[in-house]
DRENNUNU-570152 format. One record per residue: x, y, z of N, C-alpha, C in turn. Coordinates in steps of 0.1 Angstrom, whole numbers, padded with zeros to 4 digits, always signed. Layout:
XYZXYZXYZ...
***
This chain:
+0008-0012+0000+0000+0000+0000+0009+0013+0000+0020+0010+0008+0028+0021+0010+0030+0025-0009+0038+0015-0014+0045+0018-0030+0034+0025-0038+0024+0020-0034+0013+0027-0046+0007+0039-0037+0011+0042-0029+0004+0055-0023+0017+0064-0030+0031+0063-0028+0039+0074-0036+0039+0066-0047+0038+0063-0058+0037+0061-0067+0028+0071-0071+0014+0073-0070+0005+0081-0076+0008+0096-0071+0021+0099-0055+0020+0113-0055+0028+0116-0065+0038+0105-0068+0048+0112-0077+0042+0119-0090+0038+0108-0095+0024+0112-0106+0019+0121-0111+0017+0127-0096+0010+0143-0097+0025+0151-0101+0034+0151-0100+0045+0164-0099+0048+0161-0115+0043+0171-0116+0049+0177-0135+0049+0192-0133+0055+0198-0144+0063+0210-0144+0058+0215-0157+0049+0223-0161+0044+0227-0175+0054+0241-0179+0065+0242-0185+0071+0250-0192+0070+0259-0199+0063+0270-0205+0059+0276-0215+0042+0279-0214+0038+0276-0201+0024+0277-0200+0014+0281-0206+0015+0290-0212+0011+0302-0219+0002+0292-0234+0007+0284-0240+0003+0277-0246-0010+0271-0240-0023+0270-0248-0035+0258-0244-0033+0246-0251-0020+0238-0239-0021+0226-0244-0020+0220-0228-0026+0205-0230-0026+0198-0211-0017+0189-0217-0012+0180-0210-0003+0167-0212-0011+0160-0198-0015+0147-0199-0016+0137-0189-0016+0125-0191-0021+0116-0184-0019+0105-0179-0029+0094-0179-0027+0085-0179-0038+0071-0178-0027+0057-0175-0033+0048-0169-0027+0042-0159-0036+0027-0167-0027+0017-0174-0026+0010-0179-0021-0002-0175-0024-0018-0183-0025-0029-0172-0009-0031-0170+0003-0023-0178+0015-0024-0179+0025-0014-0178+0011-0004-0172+0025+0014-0170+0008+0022-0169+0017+0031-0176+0011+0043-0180+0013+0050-0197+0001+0054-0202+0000+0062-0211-0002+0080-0210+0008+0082-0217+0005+0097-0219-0004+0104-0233-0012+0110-0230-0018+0120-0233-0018+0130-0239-0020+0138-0248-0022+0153-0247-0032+0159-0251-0040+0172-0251-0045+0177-0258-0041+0194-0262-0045+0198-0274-0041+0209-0279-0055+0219-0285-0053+0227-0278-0065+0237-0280-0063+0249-0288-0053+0252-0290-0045+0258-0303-0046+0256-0317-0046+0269-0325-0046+0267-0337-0035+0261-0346-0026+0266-0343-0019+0253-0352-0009+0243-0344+0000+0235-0346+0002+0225-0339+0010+0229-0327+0013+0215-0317+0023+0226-0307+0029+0212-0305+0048+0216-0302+0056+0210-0300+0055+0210-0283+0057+0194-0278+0060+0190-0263+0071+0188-0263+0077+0188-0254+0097+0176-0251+0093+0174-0237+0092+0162-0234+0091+0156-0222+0102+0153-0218+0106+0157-0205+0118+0146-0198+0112+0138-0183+0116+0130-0181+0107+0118-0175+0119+0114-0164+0117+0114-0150+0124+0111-0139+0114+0096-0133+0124+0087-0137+0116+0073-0134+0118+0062-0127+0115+0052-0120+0121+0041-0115+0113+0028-0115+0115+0021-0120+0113+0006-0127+0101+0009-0136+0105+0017-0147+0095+0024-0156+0106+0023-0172+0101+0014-0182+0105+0015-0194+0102+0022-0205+0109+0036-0208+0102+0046-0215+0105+0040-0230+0091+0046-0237+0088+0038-0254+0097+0044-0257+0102+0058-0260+0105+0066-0268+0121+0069-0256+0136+0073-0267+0142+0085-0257+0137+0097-0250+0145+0099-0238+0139+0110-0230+0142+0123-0233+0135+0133-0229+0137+0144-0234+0133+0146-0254+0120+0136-0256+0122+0133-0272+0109+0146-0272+0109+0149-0286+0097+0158-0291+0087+0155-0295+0072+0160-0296+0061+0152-0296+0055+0166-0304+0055+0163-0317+0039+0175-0321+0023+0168-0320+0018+0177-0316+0003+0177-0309-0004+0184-0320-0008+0177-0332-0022+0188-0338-0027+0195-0334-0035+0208-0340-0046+0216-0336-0056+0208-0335-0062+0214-0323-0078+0210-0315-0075+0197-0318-0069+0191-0309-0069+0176-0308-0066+0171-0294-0079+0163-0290-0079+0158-0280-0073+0145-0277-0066+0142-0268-0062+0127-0262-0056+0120-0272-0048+0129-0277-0036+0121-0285-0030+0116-0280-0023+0106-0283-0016+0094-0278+0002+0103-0280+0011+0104-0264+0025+0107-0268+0031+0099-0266+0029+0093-0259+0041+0078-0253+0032+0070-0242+0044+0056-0242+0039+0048-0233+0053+0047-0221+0047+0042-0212+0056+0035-0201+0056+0028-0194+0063+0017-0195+0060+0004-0193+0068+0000-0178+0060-0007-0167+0070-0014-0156+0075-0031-0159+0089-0022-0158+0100-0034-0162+0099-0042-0148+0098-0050-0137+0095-0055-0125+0084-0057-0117+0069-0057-0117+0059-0057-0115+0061-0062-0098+0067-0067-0091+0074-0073-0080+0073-0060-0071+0080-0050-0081+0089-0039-0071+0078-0027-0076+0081-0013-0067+0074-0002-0067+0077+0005-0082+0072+0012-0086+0077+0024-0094+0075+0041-0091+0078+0041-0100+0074+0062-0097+0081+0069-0113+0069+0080-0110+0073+0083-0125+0069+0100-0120+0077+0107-0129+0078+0123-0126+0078+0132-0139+0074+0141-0140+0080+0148-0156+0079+0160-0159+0087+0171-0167+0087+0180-0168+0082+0183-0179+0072+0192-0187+0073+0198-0204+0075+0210-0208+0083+0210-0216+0083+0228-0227+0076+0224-0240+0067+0234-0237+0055+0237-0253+0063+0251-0257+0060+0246-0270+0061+0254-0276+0051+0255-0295+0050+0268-0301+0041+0267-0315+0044+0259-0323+0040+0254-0326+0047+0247-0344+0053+0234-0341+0057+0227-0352+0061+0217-0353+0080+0220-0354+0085+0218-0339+0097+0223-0337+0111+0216-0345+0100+0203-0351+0113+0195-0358+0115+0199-0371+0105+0203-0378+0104+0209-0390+0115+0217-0400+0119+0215-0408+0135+0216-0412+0131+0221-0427+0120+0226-0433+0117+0224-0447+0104+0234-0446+0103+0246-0455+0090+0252-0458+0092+0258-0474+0080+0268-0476+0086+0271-0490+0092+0285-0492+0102+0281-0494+0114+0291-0499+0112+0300-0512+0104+0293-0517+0102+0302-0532+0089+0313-0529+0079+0311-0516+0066+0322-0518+0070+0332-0516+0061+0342-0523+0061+0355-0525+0051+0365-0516+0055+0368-0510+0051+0374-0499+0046+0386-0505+0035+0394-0500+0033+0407-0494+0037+0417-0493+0040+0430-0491+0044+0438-0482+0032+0443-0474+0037+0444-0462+0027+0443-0447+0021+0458-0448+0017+0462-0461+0011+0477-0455+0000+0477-0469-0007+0487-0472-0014+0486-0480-0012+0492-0495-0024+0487-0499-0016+0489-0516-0020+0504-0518-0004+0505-0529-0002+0517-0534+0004+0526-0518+0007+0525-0507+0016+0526-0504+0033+0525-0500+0039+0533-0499+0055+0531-0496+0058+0531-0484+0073+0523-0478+0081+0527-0466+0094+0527-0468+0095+0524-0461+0115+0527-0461+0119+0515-0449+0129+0506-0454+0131+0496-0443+0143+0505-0433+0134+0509-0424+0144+0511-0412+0161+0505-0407+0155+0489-0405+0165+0479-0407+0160+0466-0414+0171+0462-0418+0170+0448-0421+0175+0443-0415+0175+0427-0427+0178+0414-0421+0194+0417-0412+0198+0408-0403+0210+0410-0395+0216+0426-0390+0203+0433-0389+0211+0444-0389+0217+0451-0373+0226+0463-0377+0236+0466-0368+0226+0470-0354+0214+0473-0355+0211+0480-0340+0204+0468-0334+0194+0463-0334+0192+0452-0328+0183+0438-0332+0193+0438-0349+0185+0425-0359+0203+0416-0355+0206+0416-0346+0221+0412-0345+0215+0395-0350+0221+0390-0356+0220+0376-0361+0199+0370-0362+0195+0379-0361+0186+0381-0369+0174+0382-0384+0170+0377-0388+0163+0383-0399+0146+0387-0397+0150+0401-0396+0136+0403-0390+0140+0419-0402+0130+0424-0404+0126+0438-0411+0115+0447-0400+0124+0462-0403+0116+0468-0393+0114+0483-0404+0101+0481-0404+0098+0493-0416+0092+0508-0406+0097+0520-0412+0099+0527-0407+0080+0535-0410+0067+0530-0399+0056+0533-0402+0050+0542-0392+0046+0556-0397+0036+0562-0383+0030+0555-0374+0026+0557-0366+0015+0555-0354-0001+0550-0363-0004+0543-0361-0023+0543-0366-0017+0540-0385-0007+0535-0393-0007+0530-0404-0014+0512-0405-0019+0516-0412-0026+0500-0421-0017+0490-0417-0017+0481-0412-0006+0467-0416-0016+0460-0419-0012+0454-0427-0015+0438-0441-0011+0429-0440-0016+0421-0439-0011+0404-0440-0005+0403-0451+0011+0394-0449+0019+0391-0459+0017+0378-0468+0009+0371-0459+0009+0357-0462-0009+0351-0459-0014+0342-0465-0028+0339-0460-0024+0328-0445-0033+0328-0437-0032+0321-0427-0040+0320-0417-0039+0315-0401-0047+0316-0392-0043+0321-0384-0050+0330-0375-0041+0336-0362-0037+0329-0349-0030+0325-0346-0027+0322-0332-0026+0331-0317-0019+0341-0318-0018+0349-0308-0020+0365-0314-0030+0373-0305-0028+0381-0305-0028+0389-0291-0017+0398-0287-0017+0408-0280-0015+0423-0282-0027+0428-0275-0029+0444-0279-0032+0451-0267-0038+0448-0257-0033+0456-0246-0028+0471-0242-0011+0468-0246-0004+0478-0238+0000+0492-0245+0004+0505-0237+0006+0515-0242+0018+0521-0238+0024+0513-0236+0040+0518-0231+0047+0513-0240+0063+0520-0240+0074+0518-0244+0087+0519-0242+0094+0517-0243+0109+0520-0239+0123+0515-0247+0135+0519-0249+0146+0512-0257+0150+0504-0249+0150+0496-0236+0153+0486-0234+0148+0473-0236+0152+0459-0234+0144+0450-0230+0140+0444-0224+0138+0453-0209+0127+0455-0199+0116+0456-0207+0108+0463-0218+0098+0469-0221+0096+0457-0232+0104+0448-0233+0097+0434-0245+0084+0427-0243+0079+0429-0231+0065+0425-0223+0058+0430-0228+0058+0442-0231+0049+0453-0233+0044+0454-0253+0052+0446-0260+0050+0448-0277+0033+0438-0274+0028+0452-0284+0019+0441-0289+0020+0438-0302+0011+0429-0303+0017+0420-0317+0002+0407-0319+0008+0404-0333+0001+0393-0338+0006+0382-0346+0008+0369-0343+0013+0358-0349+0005+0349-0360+0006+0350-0373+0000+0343-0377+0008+0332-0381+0002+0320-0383+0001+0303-0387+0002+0302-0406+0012+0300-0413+0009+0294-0428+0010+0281-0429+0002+0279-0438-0001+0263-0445+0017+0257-0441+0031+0262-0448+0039+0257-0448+0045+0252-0436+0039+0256-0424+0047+0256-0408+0053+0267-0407+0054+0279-0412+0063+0289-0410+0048+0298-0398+0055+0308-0396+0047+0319-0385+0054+0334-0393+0046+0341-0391+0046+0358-0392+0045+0366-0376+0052+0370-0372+0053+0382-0364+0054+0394-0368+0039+0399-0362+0035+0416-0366+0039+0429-0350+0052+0429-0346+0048+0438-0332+0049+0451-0335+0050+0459-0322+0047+0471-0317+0036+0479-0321+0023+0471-0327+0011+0476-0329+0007+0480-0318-0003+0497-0323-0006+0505-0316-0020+0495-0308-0019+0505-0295-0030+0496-0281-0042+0494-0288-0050+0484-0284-0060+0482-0294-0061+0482-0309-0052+0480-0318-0048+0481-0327-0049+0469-0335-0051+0457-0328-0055+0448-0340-0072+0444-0340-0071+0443-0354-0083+0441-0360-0090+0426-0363-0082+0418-0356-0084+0405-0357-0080+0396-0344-0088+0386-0347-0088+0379-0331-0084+0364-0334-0080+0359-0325-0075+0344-0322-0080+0336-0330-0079+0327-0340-0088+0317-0349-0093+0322-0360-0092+0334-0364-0094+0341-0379-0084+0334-0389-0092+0331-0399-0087+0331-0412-0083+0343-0420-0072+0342-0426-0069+0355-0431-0060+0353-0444-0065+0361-0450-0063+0362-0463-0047+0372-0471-0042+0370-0475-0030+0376-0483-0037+0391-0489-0031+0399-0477-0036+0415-0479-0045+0422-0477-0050+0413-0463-0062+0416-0457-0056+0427-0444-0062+0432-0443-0061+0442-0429-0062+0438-0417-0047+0440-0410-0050+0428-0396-0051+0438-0380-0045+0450-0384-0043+0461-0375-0036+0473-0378-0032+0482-0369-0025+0493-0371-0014+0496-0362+0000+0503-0367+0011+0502-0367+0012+0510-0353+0022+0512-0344+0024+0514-0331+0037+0523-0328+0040+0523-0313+0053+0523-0312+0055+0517-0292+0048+0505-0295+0047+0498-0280+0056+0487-0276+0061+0484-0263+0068+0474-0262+0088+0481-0262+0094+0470-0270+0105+0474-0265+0109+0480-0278+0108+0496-0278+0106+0501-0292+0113+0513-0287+0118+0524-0295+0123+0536-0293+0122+0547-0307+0110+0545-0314+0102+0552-0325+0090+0542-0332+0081+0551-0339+0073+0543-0340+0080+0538-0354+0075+0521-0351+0076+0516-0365+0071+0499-0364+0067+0493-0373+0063+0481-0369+0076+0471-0374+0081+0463-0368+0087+0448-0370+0081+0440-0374+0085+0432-0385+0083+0417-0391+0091+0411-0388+0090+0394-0386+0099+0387-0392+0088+0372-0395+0094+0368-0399+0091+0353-0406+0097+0340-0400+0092+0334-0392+0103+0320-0386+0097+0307-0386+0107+0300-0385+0097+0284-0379+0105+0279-0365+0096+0279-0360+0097+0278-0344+0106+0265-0338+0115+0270-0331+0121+0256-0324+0119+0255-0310+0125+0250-0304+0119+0245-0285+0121+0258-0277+0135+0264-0277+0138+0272-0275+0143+0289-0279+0139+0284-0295+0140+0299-0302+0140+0297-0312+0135+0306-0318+0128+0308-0337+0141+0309-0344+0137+0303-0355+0151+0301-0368+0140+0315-0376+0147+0327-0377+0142+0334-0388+0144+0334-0400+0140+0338-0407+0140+0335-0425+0140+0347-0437+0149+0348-0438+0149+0359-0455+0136+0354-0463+0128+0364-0466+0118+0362-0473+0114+0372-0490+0112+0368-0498+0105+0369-0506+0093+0378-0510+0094+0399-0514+0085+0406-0515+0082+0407-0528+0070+0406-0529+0065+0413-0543+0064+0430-0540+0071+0436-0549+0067+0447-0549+0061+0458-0562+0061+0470-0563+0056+0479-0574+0043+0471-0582+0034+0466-0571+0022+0461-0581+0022+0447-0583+0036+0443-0577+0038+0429-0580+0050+0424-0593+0052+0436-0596+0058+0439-0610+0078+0432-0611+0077+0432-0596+0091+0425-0589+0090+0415-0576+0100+0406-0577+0102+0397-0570+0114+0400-0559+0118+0404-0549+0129+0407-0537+0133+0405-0527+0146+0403-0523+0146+0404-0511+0149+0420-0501+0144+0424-0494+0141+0439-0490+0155+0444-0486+0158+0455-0485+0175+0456-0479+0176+0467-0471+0180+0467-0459+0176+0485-0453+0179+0495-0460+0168+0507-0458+0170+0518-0463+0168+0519-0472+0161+0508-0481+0154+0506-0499+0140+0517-0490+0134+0519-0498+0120+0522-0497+0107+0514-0509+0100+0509-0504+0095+0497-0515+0080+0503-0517+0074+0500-0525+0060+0507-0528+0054+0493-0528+0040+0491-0527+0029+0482-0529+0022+0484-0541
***
């Protein structure tokens, strides 16, 4: 009685990493271990990595392995674990980091033609570009130089995953990276769009929208960890612990050209 009374406290002790995500991970108790679980309440998929602290417990899979979880998918099956000794006690413990997307993902399309994130028939000027000197340091992110209350456009068609709009503060440190609001959207290829320092209340779209290539998603800001107004892009596919960014592909003048942006171009729609 004693073994299976801490067996099941252990059971309880998990560590959810990245909380912020609506996904659960649990448990079910099987005639030869236990089965894990997940569900994902998210619009597009979400990466788990479990690491598992065990004793007379035979894990299916390596520990610390990755697990993508579909959108809106309940009680997906991640692993099993099996007791090697039936004789003797066990205990089983675990920790998870979620994170968006499918984190193993190594391949999207290189060749689409994106957008520019503002509306047609007008111009900006890229503040910075990709890798640049003030703070795109080993980065590819684009930061176009846009008033307060300008149009931002969707680059790419997709679904939204996160939006936050909230806040009205700013500052050039990053203490004030809390404070960007912004909007993430989801593409068919696994890739994500980051739209920040949109102005407070400023987006025009909500969690679970479909969105179309050049649709109107919000308006341009100067919130968060910012020190003029202007909005940042970038383009990435998500890994456990930090986004691989991506040089992308603008149509510009009408469509009339195919490019990659360079600071200080100024590009027309």
């Amino acid at each position: 009685m004693m073994k299976t009374i801490c067996t099941i406290l252990l059971l309880l002790i998990s560590l959810v990493l990245h909380a912020n995500h609506d996904v659960k991970v649990y448990y079910e108790k099987s005639d030869n271990g236990y089965i894990i679980y997940a569900d994902n309440n998210e619009y597009c998929p979400v990466s788990i990595q479990l690491e598992f602290t065990v004793t007379n417990l035979r894990l299916h899979d390596q520990n610390n392995s990755v697990y993508v979880i579909q959108p809106h998918q309940k009680k997906q099956l991640v692993t099993q674990l099996t007791v090697i000794d039936k004789r003797k006690g066990y205990k089983l413990s675990y920790t998870s980091l979620t994170n968006y997307g499918d984190t193993t993902k190594d391949t999207y399309d290189q060749e689409y033609h994106y957008d520019l994130p503002f509306a047609k028939g007008a111009s900006f000027q890229v503040d910075q570009g990709y890798n640049g000197t003030f703070s795109h340091y080993t980065k590819n992110a684009l930061d176009f130089d846009m008033p307060i209350g300008s149009e931002v456009h969707a680059i790419r068609d997709g679904i939204v995953v996160k939006v936050v709009k909230q806040h009205n503060q700013n500052c050039g440190t990053k203490e004030c990276k809390q404070y960007n609001n912004h909007i993430i959207i989801y593409h068919s290829d696994g890739t994500f769009a980051e739209y920040t320092h949109l102005k407070q209340n400023g987006a025009t779209v909500a969690i679970g929208d479909s969105i179309r290539q050049g649709q109107l998603i919000g308006y341009s800001g100067n919130t968060g960890w910012s020190t003029g107004p202007h909005l940042h892009l970038e383009v990435f596919l998500q890994r456990m612990r930090k986004r691989e960014t991506l040089q992308t592909k603008f149509k510009v003048n009408n469509g009339t050209k195919v490019l990659f942006l360079k600071e200080k171009g100024t590009y027309k729609k």
